[in-house]
VEXDREN-2710 file (C-alpha; in Angstrom, 1 decimal):
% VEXDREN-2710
k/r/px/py/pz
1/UNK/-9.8/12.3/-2.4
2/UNK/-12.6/10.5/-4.5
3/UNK/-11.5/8.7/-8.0
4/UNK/-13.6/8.0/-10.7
5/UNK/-15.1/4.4/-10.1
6/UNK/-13.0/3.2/-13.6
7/UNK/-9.6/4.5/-11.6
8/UNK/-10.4/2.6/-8.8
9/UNK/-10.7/-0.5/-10.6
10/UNK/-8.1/-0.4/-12.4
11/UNK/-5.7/0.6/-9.5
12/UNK/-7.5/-2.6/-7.3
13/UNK/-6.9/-5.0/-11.0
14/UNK/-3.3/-3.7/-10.8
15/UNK/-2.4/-4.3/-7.3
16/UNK/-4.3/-7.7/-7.9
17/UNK/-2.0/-8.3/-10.6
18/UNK/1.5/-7.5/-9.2
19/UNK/0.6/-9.3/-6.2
20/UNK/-0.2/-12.9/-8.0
21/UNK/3.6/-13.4/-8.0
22/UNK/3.9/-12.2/-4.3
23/UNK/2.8/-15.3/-2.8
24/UNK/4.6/-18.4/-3.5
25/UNK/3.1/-19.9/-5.3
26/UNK/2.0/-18.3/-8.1
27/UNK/-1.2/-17.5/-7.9
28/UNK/-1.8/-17.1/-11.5
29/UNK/-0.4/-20.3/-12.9
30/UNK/-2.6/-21.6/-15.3
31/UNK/-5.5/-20.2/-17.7
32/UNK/-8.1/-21.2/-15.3
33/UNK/-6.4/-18.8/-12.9
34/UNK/-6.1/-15.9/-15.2
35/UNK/-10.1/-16.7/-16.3
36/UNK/-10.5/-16.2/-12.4
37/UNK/-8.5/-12.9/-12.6
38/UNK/-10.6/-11.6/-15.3
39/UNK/-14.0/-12.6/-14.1
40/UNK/-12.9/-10.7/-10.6
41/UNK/-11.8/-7.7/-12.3
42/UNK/-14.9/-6.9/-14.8
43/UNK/-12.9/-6.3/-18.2
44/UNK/-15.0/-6.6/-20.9
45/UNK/-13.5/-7.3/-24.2
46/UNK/-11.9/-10.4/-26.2
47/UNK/-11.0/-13.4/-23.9
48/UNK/-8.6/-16.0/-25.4
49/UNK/-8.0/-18.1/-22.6
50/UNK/-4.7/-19.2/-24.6
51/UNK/-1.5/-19.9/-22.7
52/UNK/0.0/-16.7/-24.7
53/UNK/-2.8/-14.5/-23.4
54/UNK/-1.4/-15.7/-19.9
55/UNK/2.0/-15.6/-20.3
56/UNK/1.6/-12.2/-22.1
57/UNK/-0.3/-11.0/-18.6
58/UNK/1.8/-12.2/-16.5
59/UNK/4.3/-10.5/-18.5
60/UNK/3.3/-7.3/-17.5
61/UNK/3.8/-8.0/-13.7
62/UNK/7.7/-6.5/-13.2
63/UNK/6.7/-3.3/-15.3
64/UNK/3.8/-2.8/-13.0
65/UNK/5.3/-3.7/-9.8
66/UNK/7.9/-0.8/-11.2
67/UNK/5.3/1.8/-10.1
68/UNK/5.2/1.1/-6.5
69/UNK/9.4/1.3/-6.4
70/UNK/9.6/4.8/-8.7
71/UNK/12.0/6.6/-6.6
72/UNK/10.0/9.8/-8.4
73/UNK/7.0/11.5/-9.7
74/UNK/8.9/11.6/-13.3
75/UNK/10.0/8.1/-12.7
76/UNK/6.3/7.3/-12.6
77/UNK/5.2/9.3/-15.3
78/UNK/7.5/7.9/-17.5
79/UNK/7.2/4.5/-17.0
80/UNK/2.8/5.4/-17.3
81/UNK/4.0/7.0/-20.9
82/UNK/6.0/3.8/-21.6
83/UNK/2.9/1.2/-20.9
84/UNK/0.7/3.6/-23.0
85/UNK/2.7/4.0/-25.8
86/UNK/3.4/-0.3/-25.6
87/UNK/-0.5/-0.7/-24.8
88/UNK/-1.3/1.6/-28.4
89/UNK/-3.6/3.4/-25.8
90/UNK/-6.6/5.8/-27.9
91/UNK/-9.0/6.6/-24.9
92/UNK/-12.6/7.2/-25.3
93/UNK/-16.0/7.2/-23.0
94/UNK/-18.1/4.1/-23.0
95/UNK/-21.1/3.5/-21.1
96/UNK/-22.2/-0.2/-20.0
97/UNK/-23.1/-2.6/-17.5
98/UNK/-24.0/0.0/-15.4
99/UNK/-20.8/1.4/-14.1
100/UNK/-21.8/5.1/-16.2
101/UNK/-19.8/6.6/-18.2
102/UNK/-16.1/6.2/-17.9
103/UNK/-13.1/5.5/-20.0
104/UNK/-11.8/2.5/-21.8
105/UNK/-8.1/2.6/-23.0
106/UNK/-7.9/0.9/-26.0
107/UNK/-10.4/-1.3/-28.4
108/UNK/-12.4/-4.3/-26.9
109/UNK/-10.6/-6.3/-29.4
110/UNK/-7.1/-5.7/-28.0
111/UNK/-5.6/-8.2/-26.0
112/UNK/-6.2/-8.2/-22.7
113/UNK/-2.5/-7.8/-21.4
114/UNK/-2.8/-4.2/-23.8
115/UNK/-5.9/-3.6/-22.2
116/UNK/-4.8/-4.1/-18.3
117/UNK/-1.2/-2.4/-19.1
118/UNK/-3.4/0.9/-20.6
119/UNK/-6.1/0.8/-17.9
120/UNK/-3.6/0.9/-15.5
121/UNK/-1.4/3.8/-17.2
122/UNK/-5.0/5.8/-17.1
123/UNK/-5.3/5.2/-13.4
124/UNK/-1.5/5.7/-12.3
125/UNK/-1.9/8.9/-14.2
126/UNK/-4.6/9.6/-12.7
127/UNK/-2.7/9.5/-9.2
128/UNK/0.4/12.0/-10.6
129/UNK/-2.0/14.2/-11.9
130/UNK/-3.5/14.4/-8.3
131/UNK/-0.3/14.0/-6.8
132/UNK/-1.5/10.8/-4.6
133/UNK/1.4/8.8/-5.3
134/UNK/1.8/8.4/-1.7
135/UNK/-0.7/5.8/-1.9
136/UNK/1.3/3.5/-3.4
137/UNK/3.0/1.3/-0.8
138/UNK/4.4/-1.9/0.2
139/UNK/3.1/-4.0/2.9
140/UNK/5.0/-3.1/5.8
141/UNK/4.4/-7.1/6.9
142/UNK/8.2/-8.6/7.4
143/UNK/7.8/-10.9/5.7
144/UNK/5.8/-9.7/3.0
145/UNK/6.8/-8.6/-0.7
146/UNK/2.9/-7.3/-1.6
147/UNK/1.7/-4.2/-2.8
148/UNK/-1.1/-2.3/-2.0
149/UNK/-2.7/1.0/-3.1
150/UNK/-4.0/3.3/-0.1
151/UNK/-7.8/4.2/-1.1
152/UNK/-8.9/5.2/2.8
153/UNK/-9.7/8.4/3.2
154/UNK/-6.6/9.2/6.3
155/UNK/-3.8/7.5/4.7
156/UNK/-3.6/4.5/6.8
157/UNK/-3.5/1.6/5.3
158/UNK/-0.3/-0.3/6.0
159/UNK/-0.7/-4.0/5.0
160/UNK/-1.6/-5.8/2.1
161/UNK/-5.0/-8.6/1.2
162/UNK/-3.1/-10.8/0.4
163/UNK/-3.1/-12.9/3.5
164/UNK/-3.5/-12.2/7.1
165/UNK/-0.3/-9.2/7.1
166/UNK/-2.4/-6.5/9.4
167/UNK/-4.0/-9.1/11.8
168/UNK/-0.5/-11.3/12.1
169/UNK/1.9/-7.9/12.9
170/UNK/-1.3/-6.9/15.6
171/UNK/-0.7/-10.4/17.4
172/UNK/2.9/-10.2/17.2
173/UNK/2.8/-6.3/18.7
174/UNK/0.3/-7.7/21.2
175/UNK/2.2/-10.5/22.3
176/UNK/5.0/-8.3/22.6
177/UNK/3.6/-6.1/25.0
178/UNK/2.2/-8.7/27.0
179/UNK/6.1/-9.9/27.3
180/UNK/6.8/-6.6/28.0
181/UNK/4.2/-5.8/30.9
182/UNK/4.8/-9.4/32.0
183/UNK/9.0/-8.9/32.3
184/UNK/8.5/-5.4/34.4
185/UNK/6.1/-6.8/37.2
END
């Protein structure tokens, strides 16, 4: 399945977002941090780089990470509906910095916790619309509580970016086998 470039985006900023609060600790603790975020993620638009603008962000984490535990399609879909409606969402095309033309959810003057929350809602709708909610997971890691958004073409990704989830459950399933082949000879 290929997404619009914008869709992509958002989904990665998204994940990103939901996932500062997965690690302890926080990874977005200060407005240097969230400066970091949005420099990483490309929006364009009104920076205040005011303790409201990051408390109103991370804000928005819980009704995100809401998304990846929907027990339905109309769960999801409602809860996008809900984060447009908060986010005063009015789509419309833009054109710069080279990404093409693609679609900005509200006003480049909105704040930027409106502007994540409605960017997102565009992309999770996106994935309902498509029905390709199954690539919203959680990082099958034990000890991880990360999300992640499946973007490979088989629908294989199991494990987050947040640390080292994939390699540290291949070593562990290695080692185990090792024990394994090791206890039968």
């Amino acid at each position: 399945m290929l997404f619009a470039h914008d869709t992509v985006a958002a989904l990665h900023c998204a994940t990103d977002l939901v996932n500062t609060q997965s690690a302890a600790p926080d990874t977005l603790g200060d407005v240097d941090a969230l400066e970091r975020f949005f420099e990483t993620h490309g929006f364009t638009g009104v920076r205040r780089g005011t303790a409201d603008e990051l408390e109103a962000v991370r804000a928005l984490r819980p009704a995100l990470r809401k998304l990846w535990t929907a027990g339905s399609t109309a769960e999801v879909a409602a809860l996008v509906n809900q984060l447009l409606s908060q986010a005063d969402a009015r789509p419309w095309l833009t054109d710069h910095d080279d990404w093409g033309w693609h679609i900005h959810a509200t006003a480049p003057d909105a704040p930027l916790a409106q502007r994540i929350a409605a960017e997102s809602a565009m992309a999770f709708a996106d994935l309902v619309r498509l029905r390709e909610l199954d690539r919203l997971r959680l990082c099958e890691a034990d000890d991880c509580t990360a999300v992640l958004v499946d973007l490979s073409r088989n629908h294989s990704r199991r494990y987050c970016d947040t640390g080292n989830c994939g390699n540290r459950q291949h070593v562990a399933a290695y080692r185990a086998r090792k024990r394994t082949a090791t206890d039968t000879s």
